[in-house]
C-alpha positions as CSV (number, residue, x, y, z in Angstrom):
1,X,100.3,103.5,78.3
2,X,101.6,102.0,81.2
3,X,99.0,100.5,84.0
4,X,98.4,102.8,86.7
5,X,96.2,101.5,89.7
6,X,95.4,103.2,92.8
7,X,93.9,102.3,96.5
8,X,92.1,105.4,97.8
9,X,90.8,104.5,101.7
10,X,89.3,107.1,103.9
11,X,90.7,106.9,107.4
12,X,88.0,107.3,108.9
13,X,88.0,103.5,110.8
14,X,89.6,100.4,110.5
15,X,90.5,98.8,107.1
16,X,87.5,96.3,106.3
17,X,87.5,93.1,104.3
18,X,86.0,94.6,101.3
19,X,88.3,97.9,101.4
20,X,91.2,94.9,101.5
21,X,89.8,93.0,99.1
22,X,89.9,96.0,96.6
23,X,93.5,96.9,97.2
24,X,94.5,93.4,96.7
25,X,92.7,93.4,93.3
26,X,94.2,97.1,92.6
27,X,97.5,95.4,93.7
28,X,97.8,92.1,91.6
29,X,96.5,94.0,88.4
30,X,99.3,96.2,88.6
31,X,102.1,93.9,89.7
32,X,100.5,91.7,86.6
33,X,101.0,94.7,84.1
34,X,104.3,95.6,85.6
35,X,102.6,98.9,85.9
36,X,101.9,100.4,89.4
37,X,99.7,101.3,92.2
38,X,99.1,104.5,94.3
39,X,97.8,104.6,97.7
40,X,96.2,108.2,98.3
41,X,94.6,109.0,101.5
42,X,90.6,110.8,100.9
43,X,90.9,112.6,104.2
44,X,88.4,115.7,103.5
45,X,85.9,114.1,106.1
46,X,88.1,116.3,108.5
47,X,85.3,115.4,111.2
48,X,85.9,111.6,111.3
49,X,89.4,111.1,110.1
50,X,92.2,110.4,112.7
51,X,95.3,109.9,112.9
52,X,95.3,106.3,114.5
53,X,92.8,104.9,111.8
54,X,95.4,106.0,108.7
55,X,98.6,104.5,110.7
56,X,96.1,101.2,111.4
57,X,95.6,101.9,107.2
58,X,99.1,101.6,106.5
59,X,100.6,99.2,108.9
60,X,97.9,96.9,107.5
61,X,98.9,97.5,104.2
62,X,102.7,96.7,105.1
63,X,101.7,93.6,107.2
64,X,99.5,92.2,104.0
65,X,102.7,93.2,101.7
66,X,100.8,95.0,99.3
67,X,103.3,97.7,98.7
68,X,102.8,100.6,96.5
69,X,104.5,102.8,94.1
70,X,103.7,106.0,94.9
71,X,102.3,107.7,97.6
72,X,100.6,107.8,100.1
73,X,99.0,111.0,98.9
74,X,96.7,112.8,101.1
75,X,94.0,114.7,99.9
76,X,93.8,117.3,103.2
77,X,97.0,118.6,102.1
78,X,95.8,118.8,97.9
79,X,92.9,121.5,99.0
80,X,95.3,124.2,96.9
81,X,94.9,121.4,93.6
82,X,91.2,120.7,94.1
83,X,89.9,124.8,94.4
84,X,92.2,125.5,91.4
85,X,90.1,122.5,88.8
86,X,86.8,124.2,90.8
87,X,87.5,127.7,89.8
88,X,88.6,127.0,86.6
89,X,84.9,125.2,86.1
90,X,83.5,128.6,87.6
91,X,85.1,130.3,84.8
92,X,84.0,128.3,82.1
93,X,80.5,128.2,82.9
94,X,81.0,124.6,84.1
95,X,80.1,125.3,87.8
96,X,78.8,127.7,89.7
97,X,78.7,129.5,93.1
98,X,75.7,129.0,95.6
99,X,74.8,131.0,98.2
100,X,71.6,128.8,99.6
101,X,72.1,128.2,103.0
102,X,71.7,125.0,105.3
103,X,67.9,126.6,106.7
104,X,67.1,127.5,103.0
105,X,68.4,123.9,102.2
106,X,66.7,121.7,105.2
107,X,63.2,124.0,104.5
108,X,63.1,122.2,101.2
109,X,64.3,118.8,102.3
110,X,61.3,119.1,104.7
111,X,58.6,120.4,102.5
112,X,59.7,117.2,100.1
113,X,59.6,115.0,103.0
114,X,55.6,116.7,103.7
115,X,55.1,116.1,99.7
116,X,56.5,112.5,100.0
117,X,59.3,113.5,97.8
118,X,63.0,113.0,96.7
119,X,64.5,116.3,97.5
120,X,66.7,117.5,95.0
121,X,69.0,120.5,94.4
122,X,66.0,123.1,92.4
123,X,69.2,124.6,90.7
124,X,68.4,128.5,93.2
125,X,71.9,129.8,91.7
126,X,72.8,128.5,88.8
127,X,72.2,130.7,86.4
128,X,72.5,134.2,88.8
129,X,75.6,137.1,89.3
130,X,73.6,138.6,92.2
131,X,76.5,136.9,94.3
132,X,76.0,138.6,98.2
133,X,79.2,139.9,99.9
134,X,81.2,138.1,101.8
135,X,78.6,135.4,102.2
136,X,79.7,131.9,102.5
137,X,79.1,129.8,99.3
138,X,79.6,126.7,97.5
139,X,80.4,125.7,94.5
140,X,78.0,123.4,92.2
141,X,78.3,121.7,89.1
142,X,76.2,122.7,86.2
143,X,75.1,119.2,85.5
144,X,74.0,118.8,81.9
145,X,70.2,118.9,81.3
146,X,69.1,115.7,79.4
147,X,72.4,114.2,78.4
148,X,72.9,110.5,77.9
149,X,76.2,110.0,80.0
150,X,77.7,106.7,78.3
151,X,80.3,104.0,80.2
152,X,81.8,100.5,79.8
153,X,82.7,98.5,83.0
154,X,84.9,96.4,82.4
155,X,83.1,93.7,84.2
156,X,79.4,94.7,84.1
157,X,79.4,95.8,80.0
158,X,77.7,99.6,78.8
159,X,76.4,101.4,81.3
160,X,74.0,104.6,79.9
161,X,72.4,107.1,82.8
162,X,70.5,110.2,82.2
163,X,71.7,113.2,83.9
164,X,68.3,114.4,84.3
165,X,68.3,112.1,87.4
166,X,71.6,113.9,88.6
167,X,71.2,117.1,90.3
168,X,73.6,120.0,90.5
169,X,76.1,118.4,93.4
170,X,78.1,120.2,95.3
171,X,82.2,119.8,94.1
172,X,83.6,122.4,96.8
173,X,82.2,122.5,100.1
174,X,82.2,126.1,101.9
175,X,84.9,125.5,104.1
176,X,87.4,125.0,101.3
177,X,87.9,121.3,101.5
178,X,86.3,119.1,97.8
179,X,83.6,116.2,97.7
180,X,84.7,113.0,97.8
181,X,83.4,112.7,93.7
182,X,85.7,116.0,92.6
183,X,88.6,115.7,94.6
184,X,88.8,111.5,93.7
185,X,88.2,112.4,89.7
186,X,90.9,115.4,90.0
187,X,93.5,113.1,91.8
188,X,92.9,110.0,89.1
189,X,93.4,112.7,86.9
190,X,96.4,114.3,87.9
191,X,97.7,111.2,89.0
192,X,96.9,109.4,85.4
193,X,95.3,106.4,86.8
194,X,94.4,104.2,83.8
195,X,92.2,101.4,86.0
196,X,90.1,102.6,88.7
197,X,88.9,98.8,90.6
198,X,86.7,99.6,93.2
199,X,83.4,97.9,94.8
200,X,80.1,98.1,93.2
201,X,78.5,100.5,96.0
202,X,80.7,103.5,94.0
203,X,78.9,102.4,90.6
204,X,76.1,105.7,91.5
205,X,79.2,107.7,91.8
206,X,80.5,106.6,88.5
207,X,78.2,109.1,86.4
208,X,79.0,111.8,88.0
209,X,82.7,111.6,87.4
210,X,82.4,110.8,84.0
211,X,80.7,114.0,83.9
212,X,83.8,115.8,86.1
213,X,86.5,113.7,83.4
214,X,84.7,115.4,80.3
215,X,84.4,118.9,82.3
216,X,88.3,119.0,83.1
217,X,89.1,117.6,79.6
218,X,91.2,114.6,80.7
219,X,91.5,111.1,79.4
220,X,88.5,109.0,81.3
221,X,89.8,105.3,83.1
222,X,88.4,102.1,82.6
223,X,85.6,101.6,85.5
224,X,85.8,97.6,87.2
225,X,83.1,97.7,90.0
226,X,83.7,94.4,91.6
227,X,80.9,92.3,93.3
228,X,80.2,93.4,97.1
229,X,80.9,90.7,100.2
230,X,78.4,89.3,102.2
231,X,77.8,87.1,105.1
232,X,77.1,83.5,104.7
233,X,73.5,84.8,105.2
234,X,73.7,86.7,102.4
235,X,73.6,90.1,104.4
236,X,76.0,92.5,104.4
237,X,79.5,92.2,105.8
238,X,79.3,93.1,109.4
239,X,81.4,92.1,112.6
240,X,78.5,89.6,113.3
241,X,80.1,87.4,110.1
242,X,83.8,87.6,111.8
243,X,84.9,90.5,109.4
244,X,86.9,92.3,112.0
245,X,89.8,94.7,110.9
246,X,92.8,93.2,109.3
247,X,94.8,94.1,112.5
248,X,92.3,91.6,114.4
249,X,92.9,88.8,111.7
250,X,96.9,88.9,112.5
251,X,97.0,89.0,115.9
252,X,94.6,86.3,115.6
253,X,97.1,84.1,113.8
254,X,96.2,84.1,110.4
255,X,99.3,84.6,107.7
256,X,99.3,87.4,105.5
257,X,99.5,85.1,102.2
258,X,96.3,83.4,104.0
259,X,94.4,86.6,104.3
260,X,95.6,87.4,100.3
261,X,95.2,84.0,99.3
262,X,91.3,84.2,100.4
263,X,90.3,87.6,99.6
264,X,91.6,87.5,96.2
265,X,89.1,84.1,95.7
266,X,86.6,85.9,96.7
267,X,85.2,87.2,93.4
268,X,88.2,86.0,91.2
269,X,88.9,82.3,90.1
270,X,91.2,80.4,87.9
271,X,90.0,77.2,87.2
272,X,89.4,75.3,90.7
273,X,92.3,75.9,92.0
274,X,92.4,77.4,96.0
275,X,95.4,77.8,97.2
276,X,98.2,80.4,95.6
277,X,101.2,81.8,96.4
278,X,101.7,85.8,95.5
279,X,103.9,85.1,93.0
280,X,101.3,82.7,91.0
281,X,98.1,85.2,91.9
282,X,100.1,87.8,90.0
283,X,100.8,85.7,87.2
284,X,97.2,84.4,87.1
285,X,95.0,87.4,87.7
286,X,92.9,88.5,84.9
287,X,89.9,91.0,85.2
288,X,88.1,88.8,83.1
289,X,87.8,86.6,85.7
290,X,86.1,88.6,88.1
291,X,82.5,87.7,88.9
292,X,79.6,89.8,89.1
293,X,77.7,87.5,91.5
294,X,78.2,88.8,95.7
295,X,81.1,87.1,97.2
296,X,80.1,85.2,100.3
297,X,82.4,85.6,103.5
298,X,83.3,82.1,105.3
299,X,85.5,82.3,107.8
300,X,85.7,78.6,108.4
301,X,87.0,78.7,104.6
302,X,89.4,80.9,105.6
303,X,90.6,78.6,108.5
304,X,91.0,76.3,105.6
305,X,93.4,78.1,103.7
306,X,95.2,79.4,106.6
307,X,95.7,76.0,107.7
308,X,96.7,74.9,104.1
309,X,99.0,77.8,104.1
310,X,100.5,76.9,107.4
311,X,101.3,73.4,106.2
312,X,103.5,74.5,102.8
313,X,105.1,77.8,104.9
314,X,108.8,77.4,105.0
315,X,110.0,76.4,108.5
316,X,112.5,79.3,108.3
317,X,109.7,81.8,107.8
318,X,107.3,80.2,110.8
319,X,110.2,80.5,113.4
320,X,110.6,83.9,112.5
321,X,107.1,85.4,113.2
322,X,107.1,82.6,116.5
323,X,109.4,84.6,117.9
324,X,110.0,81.4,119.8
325,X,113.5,81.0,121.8
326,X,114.1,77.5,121.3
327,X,116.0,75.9,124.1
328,X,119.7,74.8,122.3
329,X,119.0,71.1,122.5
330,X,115.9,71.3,120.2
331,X,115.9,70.2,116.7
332,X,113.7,73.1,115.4
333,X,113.4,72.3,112.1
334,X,111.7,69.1,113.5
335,X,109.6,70.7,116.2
336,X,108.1,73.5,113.9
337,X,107.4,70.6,110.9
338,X,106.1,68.5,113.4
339,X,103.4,70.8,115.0
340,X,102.4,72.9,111.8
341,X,100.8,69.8,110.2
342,X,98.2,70.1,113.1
343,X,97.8,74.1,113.3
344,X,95.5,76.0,112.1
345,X,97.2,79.2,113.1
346,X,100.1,81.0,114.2
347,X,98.8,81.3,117.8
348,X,97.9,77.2,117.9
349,X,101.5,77.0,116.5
350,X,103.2,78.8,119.2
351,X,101.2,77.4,122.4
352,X,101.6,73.5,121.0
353,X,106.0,75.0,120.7
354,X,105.9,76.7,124.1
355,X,107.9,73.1,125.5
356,X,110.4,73.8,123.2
357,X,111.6,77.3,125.4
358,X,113.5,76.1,127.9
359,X,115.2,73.1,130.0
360,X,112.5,71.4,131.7
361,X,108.6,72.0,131.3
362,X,106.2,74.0,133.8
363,X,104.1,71.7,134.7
364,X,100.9,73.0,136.9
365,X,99.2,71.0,139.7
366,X,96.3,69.8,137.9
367,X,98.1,68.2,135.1
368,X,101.1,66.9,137.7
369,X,97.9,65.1,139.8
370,X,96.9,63.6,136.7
371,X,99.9,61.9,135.8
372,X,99.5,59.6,138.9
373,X,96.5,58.0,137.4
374,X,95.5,54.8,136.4
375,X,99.6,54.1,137.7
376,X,101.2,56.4,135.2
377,X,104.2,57.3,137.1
378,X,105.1,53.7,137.1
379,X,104.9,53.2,133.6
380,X,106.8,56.6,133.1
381,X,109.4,54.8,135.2
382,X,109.7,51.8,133.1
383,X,109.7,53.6,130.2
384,X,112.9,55.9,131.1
385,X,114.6,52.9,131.8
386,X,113.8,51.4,128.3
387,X,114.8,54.8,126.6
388,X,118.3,54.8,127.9
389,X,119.0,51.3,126.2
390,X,117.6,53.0,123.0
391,X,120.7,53.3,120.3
392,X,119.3,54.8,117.5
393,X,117.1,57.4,118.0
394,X,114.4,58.3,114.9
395,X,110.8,58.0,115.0
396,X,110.8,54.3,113.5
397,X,113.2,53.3,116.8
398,X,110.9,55.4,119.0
399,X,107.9,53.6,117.8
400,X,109.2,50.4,118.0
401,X,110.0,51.2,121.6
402,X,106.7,51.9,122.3
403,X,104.9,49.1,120.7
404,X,107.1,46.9,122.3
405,X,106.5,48.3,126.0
406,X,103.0,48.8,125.1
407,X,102.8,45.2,124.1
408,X,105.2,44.0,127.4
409,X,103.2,45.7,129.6
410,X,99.5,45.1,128.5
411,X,98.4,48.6,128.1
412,X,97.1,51.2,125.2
413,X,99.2,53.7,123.9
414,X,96.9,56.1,125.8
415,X,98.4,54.9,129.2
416,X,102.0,56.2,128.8
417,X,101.5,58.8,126.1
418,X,99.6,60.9,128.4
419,X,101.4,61.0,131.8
420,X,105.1,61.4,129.4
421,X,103.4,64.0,127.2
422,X,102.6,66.2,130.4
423,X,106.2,65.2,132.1
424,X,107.8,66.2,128.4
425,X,106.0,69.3,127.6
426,X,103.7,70.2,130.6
427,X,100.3,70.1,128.1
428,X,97.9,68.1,126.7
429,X,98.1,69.6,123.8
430,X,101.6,69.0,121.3
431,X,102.7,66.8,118.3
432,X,102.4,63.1,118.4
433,X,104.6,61.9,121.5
434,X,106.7,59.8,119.0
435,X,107.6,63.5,117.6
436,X,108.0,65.1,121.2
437,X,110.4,62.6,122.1
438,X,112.4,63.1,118.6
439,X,112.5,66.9,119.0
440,X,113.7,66.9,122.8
441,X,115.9,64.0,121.9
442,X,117.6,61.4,123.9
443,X,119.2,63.5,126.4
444,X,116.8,66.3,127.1
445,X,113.7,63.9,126.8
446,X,115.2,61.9,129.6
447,X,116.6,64.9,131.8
448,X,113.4,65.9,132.0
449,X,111.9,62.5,133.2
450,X,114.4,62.5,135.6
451,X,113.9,65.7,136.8
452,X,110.2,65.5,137.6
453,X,110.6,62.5,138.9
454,X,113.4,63.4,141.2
């Protein structure tokens, strides 16, 4: 049977690292079986799911490039699918309708709370036909007294659970809409999901599926619960570590192969190796080589391979999500080489480019008033005048130039450098000067001189 994956967020917030990190798993598995993935929506918290937070969902998603197959499904619009498998349960004695109400309901909670107990679900309903008219009711499963419910994760081994610790749980809620267990094991179901890879916080959840899979008669998947994420203080993941929303990773800069790239590592390994491009992570991925140890969130090791990532991007593919208009005389090729070997983002990229935009360079007081000092508009001066003799004009000829003035006039390289880096690009901050002056080249490098100087 062919692999069948599937990503199943709620959108009920942004996506978070760890929802992320699933998908991605979800994703490579697939692409690595040439089977496929499903992204279905679990939208039945009505009360908490918006709009905005399953378009933030999916243009995350696209932005990543983790594409899927089918979908995206949402379960709001299923409710017909899910109250058909519940009432087909009723009928075969498999689940049953209760009429308790929420008083009824919190009295116990309470009096548990007095006794210093667990509450659990006393079972009121499940074996009665006195069923009250037109009352509002849900509908329970008959959980199995005693039963040894048996599983095999994939990465944690057998897993046995005694459904005497599971009480009757709700499947269908009153107002028509499924739990999150029923309407998730009817969908994988339906759907014929073969791999369900999903965090270890859903592992409690696991039993009671199994239980729903046997009930409904279908063909159980193999369980992965991958290890959680935590801080670098070995908490958990919070906006305290830096784990903001994917949305807030790209618009600070980082590269969607970066954000893959690190994510995957985190819980997955193949040999030492750190950095991968999709195509090899797809190639490489094996669920045997998931951990069961917690991943650990570092977002100075994600600087890392965003930087790394950065360095081997094609030059082509940088200037296109710059969105950089490079003035016509620029060598861009050069410039984006040049300044991506000191970048460790997208946004560092594009402010050390921004004097590659037009003509001449805005240049604001403070910096003009610092090119005076220590005589730097002489030496600027000096300089143009040695830079028209220049013939050939590559960054072994540039150099030269420079040592030799640096050499004729007694000074470091400190003491023209700065003054012609703010005159070339109106910052402090750009590639080496020798590069600067190589991606204006002859011509523009000395217009400029000559215009601030004018």
């Amino acid at each position: 049977m062919s692999v069948v994956t599937r990503f199943a967020p709620s959108p009920t917030g942004s996506l978070h690292l760890g929802a992320v990190r699933t998908a991605i798993f979800n994703f490579l598995y697939a692409r690595q079986n040439s089977g496929k993935i499903i992204l279905r929506i679990e939208d039945t918290d009505q009360e908490r799911s918006t709009s905005d937070s399953l378009n933030e969902i999916i243009s995350s998603l696209e932005w990543l490039g983790i594409n899927w197959d089918e979908g995206p499904y949402l379960q709001s619009e299923r409710l017909d699918i899910y109250r058909e498998h519940a009432e087909i349960l009723v009928d075969k004695d498999l689940a049953y309708k209760c009429f308790m109400t929420t008083e009824e309901i919190n009295q116990l909670k309470e009096r548990a709370l007095r006794e210093n107990k667990i509450y659990k679900y006393p079972g009121t309903w499940r074996n009665r036909s006195d069923h009250p008219k037109n009352a509002e009711f849900v509908i329970r499963f008959k959980t199995p007294k005693s039963k040894q419910i048996k599983f095999v994760d994939s990465l944690r081994g057998q897993i046995n659970i005694d459904s005497s610790n599971i009480e009757d749980f709700i499947v269908l809620k009153s107002n028509g809409f499924p739990t999150y267990n029923f309407a998730s094991v009817v969908d994988d179901a339906e759907m014929n999901v073969t791999n369900i890879i999903r965090g270890e916080d859903h592992l409690s959840n696991t039993p009671k599926q199994i239980l729903i899979f046997e009930a409904i008669n279908k063909k159980i998947p193999i369980f992965t619960h991958v290890s959680m994420m935590l801080g670098k203080d070995k908490t958990k993941l919070s906006k305290r570590h830096g784990a903001e929303s994917i949305n807030n990773f790209k618009k600070s800069g980082y590269l969607s192969i970066s954000m893959i790239n690190y994510l995957a590592r985190l819980g997955w390994s193949h040999g030492n190796q750190e950095i991968f491009s999709l195509k090899e992570m797809i190639s490489l991925f094996s669920l045997s080589n998931l951990s069961k140890s917690p991943a650990i969130f570092d977002t100075e090791k994600l600087s890392w391979v965003n930087t790394s990532h950065i360095k081997i991007s094609d030059n082509n593919y940088l200037k296109k999500l710059l969105e950089l208009k490079f003035y016509e005389e620029i060598d861009v090729n050069l410039a984006i080489q040049c300044a991506k070997e000191k970048s460790k983002d997208l946004n560092l990229l594009k402010e050390s480019l921004k004097f590659c935009e037009n003509e001449y360079a805005d240049i604001n007081d403070k910096l003009k008033s610092e090119i005076y000092k220590d005589n730097g508009i002489d030496l600027v001066k000096k300089f143009s005048r040695e830079l028209k003799s220049l013939e050939k004009f590559t960054k072994e000829s540039i150099k030269n130039l420079f040592d030799n003035f640096l050499e004729k006039n007694n000074i470091k390289l400190k003491n023209i450098a700065s003054p012609l880096r703010i005159i070339l690009t109106g910052s402090k901050v750009s590639p080496g000067i020798y590069e600067v002056i190589q991606i204006l080249g002859k011509n523009l490098t000395l217009k400029r001189i000559k215009y601030f100087l004018s």
